[in-house]
N, C-alpha and C positions, 0 to 999 in steps of 0.2 A: 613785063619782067624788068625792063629799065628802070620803071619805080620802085619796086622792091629792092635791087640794089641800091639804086641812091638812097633807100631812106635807113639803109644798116647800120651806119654810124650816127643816125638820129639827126633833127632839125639844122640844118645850115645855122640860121639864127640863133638858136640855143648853142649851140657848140663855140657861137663866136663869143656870146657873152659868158662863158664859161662853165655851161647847165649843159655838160656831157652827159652822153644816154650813156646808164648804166648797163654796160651787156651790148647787145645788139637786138635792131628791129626788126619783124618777121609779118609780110602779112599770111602767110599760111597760118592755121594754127595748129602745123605740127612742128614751128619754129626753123623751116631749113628753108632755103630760097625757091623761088617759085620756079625758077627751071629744073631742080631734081624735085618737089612737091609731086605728091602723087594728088593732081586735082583734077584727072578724070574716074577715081577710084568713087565707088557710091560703097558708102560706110554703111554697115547692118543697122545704125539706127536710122538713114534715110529710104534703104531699102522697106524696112518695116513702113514707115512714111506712105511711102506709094502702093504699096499694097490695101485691096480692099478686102474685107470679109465680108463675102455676097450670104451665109449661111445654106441655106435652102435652095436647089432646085427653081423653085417658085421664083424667089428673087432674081436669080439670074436670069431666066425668062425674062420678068417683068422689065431688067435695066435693057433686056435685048429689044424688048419690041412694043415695048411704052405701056401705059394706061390703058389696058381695054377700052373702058368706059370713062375716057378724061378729055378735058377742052385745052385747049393751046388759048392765049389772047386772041388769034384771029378763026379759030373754028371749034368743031370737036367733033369725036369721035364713039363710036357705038351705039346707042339706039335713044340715046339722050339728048331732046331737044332744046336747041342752041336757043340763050335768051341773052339779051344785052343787060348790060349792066348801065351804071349810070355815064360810063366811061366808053360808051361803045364798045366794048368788050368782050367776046363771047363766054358764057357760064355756065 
């Protein structure tokens, strides 16, 4: 919050050779200083963000409890037998 104040009146250097900031500098981008900035507030368009659309029933199972029938790099799972790859790998 120390930096956002300091930087209000714009760059020390520019100000001395006479390239004053027009207005004043804000790193929020609701342009008010970051001790009254609302920056633990989650904005409806990051809320949409984190949200997923599982659709179906089915899918959400599936993210619950994996692959029936799928291999991991070091095994796998369901009645599918494990063959290496060229990489040692299971497939």
């Amino acid at each position: 919050m120390e930096f956002d104040a300091a930087i209000r009146k714009g760059n020390a250097r520019a100000n001395a050779t006479g390239n004053r900031l027009l207005g004043q500098a804000f790193l929020h981008r609701s342009r008010i200083p970051l001790s009254e900035a609302p920056i633990d507030h989650v904005t409806a368009a990051e809320w949409a963000a984190l949200q997923q659309e599982l659709g179906t029933e089915e899918a959400s199972q599936q993210l619950e409890e994996g692959v029936t029938d799928g291999c991991s790099p070091w095994t796998c799972r369901g009645e599918i037998a494990a063959t290496q790859d060229d990489f040692g790998l299971a497939t």
